[in-house]
BAZARO-218602 format. One record per residue (C-alpha): y, x, z. Coordinates in steps of 0.25 Angstrom, whole numbers, padded with zeros to 4 digits, always signed. Layout:
N
YXZ ...
REM end
This chain:
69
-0038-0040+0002 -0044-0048+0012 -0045-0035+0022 -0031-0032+0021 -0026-0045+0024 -0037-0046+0036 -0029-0031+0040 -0016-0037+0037 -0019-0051+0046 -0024-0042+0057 -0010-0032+0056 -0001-0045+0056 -0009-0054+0066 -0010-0043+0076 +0004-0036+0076 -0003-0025+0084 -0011-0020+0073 -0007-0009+0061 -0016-0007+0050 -0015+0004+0041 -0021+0002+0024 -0025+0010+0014 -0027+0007+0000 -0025+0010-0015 -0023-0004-0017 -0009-0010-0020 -0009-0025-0018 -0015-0021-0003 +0001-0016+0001 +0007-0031+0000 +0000-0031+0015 +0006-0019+0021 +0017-0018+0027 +0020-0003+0023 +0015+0007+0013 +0011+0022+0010 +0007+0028-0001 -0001+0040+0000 -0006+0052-0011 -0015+0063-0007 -0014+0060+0009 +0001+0060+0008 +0011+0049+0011 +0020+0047-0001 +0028+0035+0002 +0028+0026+0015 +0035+0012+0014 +0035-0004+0014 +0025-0009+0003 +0034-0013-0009 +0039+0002-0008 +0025+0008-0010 +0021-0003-0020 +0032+0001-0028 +0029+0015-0026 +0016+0016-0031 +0018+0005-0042 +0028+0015-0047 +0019+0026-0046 +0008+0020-0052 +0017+0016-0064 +0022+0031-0066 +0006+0035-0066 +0002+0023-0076 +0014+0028-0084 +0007+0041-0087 -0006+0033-0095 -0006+0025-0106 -0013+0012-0104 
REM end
């Protein structure tokens, strides 16, 4: 975490600066400031951060839903 604070300090220090992240890693969206989720190489959805997250919670619940735990 501490690397995408010192990325997000650099982004909003500068004003000048864009930084583009990839991850697998959920928590890391509450520092962006958009969001795309990708499957396969393709963009499935594009949007603000609560959108995504909502997305892919909702996906990850559909495939949980298919195993009994």
């Amino acid at each position: 975490m501490g690397v995408v604070k010192a990325v997000r300090n650099s982004v909003t220090a500068s004003g000048e600066v864009a930084a583009l992240w990839v991850t697998h890693r959920l928590e890391e969206l509450r520092y962006a400031d958009g969001a795309i989720y990708m499957e396969d190489g393709r963009t499935i959805i594009q949007g603000d951060v609560s959108s995504i997250s909502r997305f892919i919670k909702r996906k990850q619940a559909r495939y949980f839903g298919h195993f009994e735990l």
